[in-house]
MINU-796306 format. One line per 4 residues: their letters; for each residue x, y, z of N, C-alpha, C, O. Coordinates in Angstrom, 2 decimals. Layout:
# residues N
a	X Y Z X Y Z X Y Z X Y Z | ... .
This chain:
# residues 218
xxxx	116.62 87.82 77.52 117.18 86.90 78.50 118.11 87.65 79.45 118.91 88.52 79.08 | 117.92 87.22 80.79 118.81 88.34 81.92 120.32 87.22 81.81 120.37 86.03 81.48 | 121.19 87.97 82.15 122.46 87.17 81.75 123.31 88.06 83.53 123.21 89.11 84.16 | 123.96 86.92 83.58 124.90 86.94 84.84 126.33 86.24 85.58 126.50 85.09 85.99 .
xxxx	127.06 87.16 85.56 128.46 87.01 85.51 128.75 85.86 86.60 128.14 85.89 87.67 | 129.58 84.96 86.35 129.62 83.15 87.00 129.89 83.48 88.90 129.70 82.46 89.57 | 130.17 84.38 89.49 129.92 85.60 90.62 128.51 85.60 90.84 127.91 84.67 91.37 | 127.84 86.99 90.29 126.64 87.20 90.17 125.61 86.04 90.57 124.73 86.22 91.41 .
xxxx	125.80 84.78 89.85 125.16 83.90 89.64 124.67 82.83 90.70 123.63 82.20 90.87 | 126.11 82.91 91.43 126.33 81.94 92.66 125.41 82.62 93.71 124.55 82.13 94.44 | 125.83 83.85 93.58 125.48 84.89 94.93 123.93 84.71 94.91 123.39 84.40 95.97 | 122.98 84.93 93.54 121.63 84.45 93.76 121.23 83.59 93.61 120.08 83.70 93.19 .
xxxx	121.77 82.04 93.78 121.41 80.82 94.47 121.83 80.87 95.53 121.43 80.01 96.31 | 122.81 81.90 96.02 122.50 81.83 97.86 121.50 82.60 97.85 120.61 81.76 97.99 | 121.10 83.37 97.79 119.86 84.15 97.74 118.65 83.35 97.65 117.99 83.10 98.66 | 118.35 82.98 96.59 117.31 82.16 96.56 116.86 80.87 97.40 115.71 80.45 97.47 .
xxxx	118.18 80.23 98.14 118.34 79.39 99.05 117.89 79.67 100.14 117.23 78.81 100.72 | 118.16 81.25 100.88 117.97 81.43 102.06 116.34 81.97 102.05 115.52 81.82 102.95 | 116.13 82.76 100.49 114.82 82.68 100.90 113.49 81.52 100.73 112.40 81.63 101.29 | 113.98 80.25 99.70 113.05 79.12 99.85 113.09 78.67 101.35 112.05 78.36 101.93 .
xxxx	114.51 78.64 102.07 114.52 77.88 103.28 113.57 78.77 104.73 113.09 78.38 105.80 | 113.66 80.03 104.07 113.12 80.90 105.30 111.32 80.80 105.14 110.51 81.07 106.03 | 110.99 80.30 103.68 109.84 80.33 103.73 108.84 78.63 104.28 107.75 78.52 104.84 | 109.57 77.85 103.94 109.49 76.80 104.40 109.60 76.43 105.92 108.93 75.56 106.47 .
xxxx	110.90 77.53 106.72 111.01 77.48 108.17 109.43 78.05 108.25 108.57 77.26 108.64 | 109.01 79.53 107.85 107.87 79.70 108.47 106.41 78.76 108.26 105.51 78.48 109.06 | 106.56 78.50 107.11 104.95 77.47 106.82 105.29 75.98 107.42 104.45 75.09 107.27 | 106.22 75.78 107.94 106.24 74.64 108.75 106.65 74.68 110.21 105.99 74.05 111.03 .
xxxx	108.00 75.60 110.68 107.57 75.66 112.07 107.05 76.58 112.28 107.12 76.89 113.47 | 106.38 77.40 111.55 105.43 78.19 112.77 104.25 78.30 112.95 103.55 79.30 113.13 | 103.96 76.86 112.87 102.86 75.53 113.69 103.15 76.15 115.56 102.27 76.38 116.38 | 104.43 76.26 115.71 104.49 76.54 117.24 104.47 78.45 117.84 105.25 79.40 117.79 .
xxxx	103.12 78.16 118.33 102.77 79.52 119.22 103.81 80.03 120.31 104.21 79.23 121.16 | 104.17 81.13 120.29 104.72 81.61 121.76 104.03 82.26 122.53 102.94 82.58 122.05 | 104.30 82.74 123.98 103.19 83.31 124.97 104.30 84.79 124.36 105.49 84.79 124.05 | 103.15 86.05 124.38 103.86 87.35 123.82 103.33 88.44 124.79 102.69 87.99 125.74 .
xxxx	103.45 89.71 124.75 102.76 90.94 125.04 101.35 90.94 125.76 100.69 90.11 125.15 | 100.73 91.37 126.58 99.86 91.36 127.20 98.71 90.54 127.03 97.54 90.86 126.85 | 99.43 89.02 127.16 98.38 87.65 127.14 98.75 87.60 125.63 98.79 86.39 125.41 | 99.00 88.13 124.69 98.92 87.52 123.05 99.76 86.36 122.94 100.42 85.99 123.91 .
xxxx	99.80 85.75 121.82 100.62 84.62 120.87 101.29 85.26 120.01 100.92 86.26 119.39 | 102.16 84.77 119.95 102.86 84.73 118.43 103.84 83.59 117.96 104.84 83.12 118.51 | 103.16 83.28 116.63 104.05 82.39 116.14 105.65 82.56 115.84 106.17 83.59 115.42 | 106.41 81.15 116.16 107.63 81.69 115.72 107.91 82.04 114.08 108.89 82.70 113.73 .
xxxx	107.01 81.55 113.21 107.27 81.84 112.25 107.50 83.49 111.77 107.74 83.86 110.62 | 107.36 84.30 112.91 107.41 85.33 112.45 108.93 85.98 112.77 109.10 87.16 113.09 | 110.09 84.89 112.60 111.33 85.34 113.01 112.13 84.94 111.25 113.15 85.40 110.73 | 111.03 83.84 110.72 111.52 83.77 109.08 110.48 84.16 108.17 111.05 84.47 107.13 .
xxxx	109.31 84.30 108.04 108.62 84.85 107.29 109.21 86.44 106.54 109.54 86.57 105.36 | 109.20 87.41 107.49 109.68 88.88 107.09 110.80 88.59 106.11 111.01 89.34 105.16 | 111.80 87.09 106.41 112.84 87.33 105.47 112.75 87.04 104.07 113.56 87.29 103.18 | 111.66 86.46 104.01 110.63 86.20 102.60 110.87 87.47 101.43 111.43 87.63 100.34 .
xxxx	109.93 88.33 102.53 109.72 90.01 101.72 110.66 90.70 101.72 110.86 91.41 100.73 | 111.61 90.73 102.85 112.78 91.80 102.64 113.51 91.28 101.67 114.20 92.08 101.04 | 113.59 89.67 101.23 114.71 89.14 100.51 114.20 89.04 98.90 115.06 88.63 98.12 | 112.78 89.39 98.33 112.62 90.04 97.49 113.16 91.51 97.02 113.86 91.77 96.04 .
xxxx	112.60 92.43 98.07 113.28 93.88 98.04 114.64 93.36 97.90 114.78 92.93 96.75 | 115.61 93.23 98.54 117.12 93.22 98.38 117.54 92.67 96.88 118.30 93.22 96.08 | 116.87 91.51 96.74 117.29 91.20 95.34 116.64 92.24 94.04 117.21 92.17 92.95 | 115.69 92.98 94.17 115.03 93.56 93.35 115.77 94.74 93.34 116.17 95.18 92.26 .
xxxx	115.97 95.23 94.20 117.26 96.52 94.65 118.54 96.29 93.71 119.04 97.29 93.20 | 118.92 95.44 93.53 120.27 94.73 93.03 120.02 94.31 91.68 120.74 94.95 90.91 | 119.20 93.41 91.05 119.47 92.65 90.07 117.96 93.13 89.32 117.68 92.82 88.16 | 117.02 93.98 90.26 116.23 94.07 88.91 114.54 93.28 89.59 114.40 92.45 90.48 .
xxxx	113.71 93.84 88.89 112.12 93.64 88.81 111.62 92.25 88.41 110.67 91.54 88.72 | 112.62 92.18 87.62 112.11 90.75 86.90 112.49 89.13 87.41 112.03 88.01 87.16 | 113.42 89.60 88.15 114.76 88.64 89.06 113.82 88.23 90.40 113.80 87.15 90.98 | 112.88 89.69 90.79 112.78 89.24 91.98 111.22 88.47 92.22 110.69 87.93 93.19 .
xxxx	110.70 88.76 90.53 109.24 88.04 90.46 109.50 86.41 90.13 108.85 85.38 90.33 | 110.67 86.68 89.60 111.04 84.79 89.62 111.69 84.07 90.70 111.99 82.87 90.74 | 111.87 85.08 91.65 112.06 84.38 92.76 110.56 84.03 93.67 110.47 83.22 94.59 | 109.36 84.96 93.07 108.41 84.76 94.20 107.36 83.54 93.16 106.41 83.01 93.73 .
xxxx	107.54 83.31 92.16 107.44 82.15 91.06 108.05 81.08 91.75 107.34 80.08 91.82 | 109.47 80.99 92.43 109.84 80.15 92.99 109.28 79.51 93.64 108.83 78.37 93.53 | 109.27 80.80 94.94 108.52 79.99 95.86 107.09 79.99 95.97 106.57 79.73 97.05 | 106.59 80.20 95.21 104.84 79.76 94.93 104.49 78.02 94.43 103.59 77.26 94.78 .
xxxx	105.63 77.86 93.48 106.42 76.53 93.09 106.79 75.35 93.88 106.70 74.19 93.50 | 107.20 75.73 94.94 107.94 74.82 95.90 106.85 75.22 96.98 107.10 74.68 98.06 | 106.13 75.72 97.00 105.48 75.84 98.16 103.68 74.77 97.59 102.96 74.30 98.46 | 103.43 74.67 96.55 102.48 74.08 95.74 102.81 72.54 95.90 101.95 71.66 96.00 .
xxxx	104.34 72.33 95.89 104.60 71.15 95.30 105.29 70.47 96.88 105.92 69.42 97.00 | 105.02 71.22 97.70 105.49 70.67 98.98 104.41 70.36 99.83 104.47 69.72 100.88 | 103.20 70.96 99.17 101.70 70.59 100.13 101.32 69.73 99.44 100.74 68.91 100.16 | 101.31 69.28 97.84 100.91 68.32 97.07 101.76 67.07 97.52 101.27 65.94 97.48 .
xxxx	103.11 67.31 97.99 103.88 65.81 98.77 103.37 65.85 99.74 103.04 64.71 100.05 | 102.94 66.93 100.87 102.75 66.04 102.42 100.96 65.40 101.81 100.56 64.28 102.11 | 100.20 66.32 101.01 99.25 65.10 100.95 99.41 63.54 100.16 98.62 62.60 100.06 | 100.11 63.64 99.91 100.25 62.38 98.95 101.14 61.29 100.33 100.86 60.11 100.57 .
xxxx	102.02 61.96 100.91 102.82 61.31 101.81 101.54 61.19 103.46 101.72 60.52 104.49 | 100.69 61.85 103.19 99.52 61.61 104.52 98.55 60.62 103.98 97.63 60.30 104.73 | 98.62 60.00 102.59 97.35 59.78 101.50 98.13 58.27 101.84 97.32 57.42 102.22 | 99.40 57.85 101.76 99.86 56.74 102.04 99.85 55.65 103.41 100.22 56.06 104.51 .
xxxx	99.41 54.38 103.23 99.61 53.72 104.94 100.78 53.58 105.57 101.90 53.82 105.12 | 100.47 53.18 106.63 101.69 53.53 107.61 101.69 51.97 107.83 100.70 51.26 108.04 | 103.58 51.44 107.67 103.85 50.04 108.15 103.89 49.92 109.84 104.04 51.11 110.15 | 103.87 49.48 110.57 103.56 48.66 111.69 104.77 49.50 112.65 104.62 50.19 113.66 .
xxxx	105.90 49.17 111.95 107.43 50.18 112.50 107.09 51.27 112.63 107.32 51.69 113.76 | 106.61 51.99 111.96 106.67 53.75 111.89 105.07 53.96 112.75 104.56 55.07 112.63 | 104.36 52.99 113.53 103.08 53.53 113.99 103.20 54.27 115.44 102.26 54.35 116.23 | 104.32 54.72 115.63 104.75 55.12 116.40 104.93 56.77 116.60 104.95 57.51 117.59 .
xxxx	105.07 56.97 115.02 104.97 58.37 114.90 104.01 59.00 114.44 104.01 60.23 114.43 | 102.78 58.11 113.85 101.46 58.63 112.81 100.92 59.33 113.81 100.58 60.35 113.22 | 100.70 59.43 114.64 99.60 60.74 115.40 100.03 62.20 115.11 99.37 63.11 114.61 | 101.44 62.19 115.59 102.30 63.54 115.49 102.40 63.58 114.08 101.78 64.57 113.69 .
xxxx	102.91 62.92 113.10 103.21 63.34 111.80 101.89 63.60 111.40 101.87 64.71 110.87 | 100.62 63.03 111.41 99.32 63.28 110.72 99.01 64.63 110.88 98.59 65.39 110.01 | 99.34 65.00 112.59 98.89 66.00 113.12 99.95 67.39 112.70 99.36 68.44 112.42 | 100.95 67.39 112.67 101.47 68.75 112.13 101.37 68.35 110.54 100.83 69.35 110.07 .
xxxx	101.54 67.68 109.74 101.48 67.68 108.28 100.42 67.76 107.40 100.18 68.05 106.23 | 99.76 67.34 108.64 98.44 67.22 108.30 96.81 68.77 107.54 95.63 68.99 107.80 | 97.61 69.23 106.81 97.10 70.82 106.71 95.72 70.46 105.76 95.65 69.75 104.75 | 94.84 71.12 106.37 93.71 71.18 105.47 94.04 71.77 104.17 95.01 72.39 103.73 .
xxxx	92.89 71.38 103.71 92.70 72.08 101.79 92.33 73.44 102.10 92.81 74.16 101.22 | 91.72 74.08 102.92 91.55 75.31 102.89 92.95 76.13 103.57 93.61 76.98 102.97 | 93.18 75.70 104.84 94.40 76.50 104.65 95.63 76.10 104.37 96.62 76.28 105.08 | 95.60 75.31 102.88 96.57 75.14 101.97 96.04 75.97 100.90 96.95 76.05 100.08 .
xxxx	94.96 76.68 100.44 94.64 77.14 99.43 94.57 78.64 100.41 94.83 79.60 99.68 | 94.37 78.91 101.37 94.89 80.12 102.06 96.24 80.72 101.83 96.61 81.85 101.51 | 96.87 79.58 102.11 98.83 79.97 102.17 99.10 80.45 100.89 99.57 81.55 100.59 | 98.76 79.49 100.12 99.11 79.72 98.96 98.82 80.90 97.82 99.62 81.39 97.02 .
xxxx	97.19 81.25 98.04 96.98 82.22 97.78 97.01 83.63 98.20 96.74 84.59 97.48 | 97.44 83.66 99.70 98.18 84.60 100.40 99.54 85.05 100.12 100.05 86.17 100.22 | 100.11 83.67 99.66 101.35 84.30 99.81 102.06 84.72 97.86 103.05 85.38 97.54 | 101.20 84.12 97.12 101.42 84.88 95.81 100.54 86.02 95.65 100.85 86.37 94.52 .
xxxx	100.03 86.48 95.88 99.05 88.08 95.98 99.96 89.07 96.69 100.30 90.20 96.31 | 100.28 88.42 97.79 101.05 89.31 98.64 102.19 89.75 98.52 102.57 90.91 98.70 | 103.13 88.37 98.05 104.76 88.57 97.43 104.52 89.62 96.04 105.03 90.74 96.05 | 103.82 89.20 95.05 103.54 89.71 93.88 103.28 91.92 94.72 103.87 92.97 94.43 .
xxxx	102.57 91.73 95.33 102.20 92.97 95.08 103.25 93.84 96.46 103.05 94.94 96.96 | 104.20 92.97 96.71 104.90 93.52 97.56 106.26 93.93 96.75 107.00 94.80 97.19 | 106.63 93.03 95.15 107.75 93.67 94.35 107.24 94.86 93.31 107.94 95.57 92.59 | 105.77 94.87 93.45 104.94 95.64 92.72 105.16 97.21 93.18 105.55 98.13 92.46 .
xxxx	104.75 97.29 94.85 104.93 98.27 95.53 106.50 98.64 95.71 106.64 99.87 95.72 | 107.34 98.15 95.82 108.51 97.94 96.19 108.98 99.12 94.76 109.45 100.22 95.05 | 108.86 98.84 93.73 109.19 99.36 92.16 108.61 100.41 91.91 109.08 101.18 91.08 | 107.26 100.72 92.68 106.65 101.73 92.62 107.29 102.89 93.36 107.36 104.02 92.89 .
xxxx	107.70 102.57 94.47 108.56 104.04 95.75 110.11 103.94 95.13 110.98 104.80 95.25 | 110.22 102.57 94.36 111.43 102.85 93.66 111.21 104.29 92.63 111.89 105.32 92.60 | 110.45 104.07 92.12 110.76 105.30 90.90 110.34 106.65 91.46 110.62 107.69 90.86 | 109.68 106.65 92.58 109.03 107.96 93.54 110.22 108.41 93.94 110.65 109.48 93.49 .
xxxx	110.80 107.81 94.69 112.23 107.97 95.60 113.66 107.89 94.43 114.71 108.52 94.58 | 113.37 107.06 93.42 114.93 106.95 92.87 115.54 105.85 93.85 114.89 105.10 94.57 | 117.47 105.92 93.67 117.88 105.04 93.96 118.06 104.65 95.14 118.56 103.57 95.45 | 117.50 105.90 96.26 117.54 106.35 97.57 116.93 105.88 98.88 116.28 104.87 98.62 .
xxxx	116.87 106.11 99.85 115.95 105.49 101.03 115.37 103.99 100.90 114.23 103.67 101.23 | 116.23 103.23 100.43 116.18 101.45 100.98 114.96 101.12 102.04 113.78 100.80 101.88 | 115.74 101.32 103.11 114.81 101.36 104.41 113.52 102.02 104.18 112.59 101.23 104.39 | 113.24 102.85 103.92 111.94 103.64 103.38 111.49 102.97 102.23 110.29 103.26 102.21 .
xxxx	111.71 102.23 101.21 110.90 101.94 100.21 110.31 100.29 100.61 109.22 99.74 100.43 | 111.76 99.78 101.30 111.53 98.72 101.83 110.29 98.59 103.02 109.49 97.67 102.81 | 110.14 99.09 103.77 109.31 99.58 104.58 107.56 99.92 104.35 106.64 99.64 105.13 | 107.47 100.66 102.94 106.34 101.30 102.65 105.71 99.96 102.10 104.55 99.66 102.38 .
xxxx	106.67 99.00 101.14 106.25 97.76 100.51 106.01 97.28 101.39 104.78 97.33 101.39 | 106.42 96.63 102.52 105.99 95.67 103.55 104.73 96.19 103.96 103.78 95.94 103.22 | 104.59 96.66 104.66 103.36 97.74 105.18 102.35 97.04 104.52 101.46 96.38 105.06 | 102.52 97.20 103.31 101.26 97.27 102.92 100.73 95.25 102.59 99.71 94.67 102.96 .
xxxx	101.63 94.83 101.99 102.17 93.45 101.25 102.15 92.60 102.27 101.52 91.57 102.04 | 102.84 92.75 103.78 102.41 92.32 104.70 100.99 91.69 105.06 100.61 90.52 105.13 | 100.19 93.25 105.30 98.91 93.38 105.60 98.17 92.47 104.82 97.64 91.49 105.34 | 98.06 92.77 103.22 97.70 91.88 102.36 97.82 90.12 102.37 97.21 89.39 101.59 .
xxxx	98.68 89.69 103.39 99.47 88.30 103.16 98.06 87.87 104.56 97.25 86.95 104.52 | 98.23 88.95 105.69 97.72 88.48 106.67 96.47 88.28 106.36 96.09 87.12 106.49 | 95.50 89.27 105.90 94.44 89.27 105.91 93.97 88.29 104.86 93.02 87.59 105.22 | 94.41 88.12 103.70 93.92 87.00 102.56 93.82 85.44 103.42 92.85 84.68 103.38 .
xxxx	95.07 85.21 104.17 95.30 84.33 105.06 94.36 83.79 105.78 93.79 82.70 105.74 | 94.26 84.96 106.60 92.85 84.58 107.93 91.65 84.63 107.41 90.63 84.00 107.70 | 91.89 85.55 106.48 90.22 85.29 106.33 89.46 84.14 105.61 88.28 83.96 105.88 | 90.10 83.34 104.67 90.24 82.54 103.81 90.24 81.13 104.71 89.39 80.23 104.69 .
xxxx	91.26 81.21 105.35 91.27 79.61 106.40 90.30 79.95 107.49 89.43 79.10 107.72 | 90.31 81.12 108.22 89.43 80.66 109.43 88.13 81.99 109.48 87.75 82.45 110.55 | 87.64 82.42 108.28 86.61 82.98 108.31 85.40 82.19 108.67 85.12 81.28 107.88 | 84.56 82.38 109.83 83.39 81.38 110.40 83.57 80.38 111.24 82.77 79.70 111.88 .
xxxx	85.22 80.38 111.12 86.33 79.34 112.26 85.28 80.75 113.69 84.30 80.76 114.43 | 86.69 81.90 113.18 86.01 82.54 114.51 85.40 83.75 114.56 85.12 84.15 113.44 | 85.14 84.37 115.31 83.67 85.42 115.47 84.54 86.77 114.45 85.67 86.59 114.01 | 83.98 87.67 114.29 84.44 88.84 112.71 85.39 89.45 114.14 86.55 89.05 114.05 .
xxxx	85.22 90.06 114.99 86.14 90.51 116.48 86.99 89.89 116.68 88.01 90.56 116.59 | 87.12 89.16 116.85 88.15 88.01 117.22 89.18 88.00 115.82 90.36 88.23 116.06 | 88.88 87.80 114.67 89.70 87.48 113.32 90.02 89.02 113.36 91.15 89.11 112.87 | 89.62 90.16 113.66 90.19 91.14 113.00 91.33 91.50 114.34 92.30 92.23 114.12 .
xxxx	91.05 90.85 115.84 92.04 91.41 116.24 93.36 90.74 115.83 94.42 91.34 115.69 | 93.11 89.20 115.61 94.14 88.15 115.48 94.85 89.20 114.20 95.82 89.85 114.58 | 94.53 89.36 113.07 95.09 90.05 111.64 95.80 91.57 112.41 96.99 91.82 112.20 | 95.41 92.01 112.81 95.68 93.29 113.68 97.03 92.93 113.72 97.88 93.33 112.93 .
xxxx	97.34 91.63 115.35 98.29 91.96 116.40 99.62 91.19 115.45 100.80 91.43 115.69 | 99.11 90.17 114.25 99.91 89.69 113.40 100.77 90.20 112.39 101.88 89.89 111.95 | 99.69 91.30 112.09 100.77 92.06 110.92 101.50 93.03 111.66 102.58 93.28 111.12 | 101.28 93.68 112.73 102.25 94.79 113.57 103.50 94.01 114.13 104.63 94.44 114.36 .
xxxx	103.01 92.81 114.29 104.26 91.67 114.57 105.51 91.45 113.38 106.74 91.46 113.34 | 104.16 91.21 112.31 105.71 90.80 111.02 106.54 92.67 110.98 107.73 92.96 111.09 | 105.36 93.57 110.77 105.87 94.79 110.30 107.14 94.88 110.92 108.17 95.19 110.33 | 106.99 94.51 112.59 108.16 94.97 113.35 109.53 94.88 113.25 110.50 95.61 113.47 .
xxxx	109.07 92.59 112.41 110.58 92.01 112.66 110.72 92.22 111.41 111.91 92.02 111.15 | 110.05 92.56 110.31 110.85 93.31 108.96 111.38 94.38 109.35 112.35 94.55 108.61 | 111.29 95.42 110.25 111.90 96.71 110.24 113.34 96.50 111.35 114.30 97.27 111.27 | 113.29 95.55 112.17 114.61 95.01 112.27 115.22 94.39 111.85 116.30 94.27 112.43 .
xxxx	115.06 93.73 110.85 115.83 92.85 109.88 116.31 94.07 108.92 117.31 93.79 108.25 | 115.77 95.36 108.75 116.41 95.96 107.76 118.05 96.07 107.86 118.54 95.69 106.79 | 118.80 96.36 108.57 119.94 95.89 108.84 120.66 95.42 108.31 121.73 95.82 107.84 | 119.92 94.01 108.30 120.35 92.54 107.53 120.74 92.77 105.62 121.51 92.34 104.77 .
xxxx	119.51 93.82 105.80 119.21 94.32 104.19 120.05 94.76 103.48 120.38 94.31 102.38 | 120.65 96.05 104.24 121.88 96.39 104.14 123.17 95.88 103.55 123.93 96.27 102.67 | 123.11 94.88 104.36 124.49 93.81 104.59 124.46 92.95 103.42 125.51 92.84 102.80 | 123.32 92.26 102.95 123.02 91.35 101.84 122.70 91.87 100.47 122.74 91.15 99.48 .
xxxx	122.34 93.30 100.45 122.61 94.37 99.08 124.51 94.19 99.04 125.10 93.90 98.00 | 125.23 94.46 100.40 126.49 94.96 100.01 126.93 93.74 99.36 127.92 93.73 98.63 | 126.08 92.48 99.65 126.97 91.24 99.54 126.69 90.71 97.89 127.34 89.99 97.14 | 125.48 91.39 97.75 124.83 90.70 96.11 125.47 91.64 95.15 125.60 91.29 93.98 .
xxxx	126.04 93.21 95.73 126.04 94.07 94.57 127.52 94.47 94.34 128.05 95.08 95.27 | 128.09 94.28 93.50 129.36 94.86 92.82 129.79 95.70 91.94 128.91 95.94 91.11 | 130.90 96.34 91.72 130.68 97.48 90.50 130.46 96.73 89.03 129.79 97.27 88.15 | 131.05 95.52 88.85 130.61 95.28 87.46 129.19 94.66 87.25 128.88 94.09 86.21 .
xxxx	128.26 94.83 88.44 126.96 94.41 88.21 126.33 95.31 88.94 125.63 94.85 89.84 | 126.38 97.01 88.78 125.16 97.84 88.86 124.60 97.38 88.31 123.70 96.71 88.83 | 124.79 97.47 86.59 123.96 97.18 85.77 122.82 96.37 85.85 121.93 96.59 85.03 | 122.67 95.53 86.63 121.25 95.05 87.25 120.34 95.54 88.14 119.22 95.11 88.46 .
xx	121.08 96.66 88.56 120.21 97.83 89.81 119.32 98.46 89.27 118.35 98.95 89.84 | 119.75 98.52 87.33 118.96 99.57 87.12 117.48 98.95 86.79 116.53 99.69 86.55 .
């Protein structure tokens, strides 16, 4: 049993807070496209998604391997049980008062079974093998180069999230050219705003880690 000082404890339910809420900002607003780089899109979700993965690494950095797979348990959890409410809450009629909003609510809540079984299975393959990789440049590197281990995990864990994603919801949606550029211009997107968020990384190791709780670093 992992045990943690009444400190310790608080600090990763803020932790865990900011990353259920960051994952939820992205699988729900980033429904909305922006105009980007030479004619592309990009969703805004890609300003909370990255904080998903970096906020695994940071906690895994700090408290340990096992800390940070029950955080991606978490949100595999809440992310299962939040598509099982909007269908149950889309599965219900609408009284006479509220028919005012059923077009718009049907229409963003409204997520197919496939890319609800996309998300979902994207995003536990991907989290999973992103604390996987993450533990792996840990023991290559030692306790050293953050930014670099953090980095090599995304890379790859990223890629993995995108491609399970697209290909899964809109394989035959659109032409094999078209899906591989969309996966392309998407993951160089998250890669980016994870490698500026490292920063952040920094700041939220100094904030989770104390001298009487190395002992979870190791």
């Amino acid at each position: 049993m992992i045990s943690f000082t009444p400190k310790a404890f608080k600090k990763i339910l803020i932790a865990l807070a900011i990353y259920l809420t960051s994952l939820f900002a992205a699988n729900t607003l980033g429904l909305k496209i922006m105009p980007f780089m030479f004619g592309s899109h990009l969703s805004v979700g890609v300003f909370s998604f990255p904080v998903v993965f970096l906020m695994t690494d940071v906690v895994g950095e700090v408290y340990g391997e096992r800390v940070a797979k029950l955080f991606v348990l978490a949100g595999f959890i809440s992310t299962a049980l939040f598509i099982a409410y909007s269908f149950l809450s889309l599965a219900m009629p609408w009284a006479a008062a509220g028919e005012w909003a059923k077009q718009e609510y049907n229409q963003i809540f409204g997520i197919s079974t496939r890319i609800a079984i996309a998300s979902l299975a994207a995003f536990l393959i991907a989290e999973y093998q992103d604390v996987f990789s993450f533990f792996f440049f840990r023991k290559k590197f030692g306790g050293k180069f953050f930014w670099l281990r953090s980095l090599l995990s995304n890379l790859w864990s990223q890629l993995l999230d995108t491609v399970i994603f697209m290909v899964i919801a809109f394989a035959g949606v659109y032409e094999t050219r078209t899906l591989l550029n969309i996966i392309l211009s998407w993951w160089l997107y998250k890669v980016a705003m994870g490698a500026l968020y490292t920063p952040l990384s920094y700041v939220s190791i100094h904030f989770l880690r104390e001298k009487n709780e190395e002992k979870f670093a190791a």
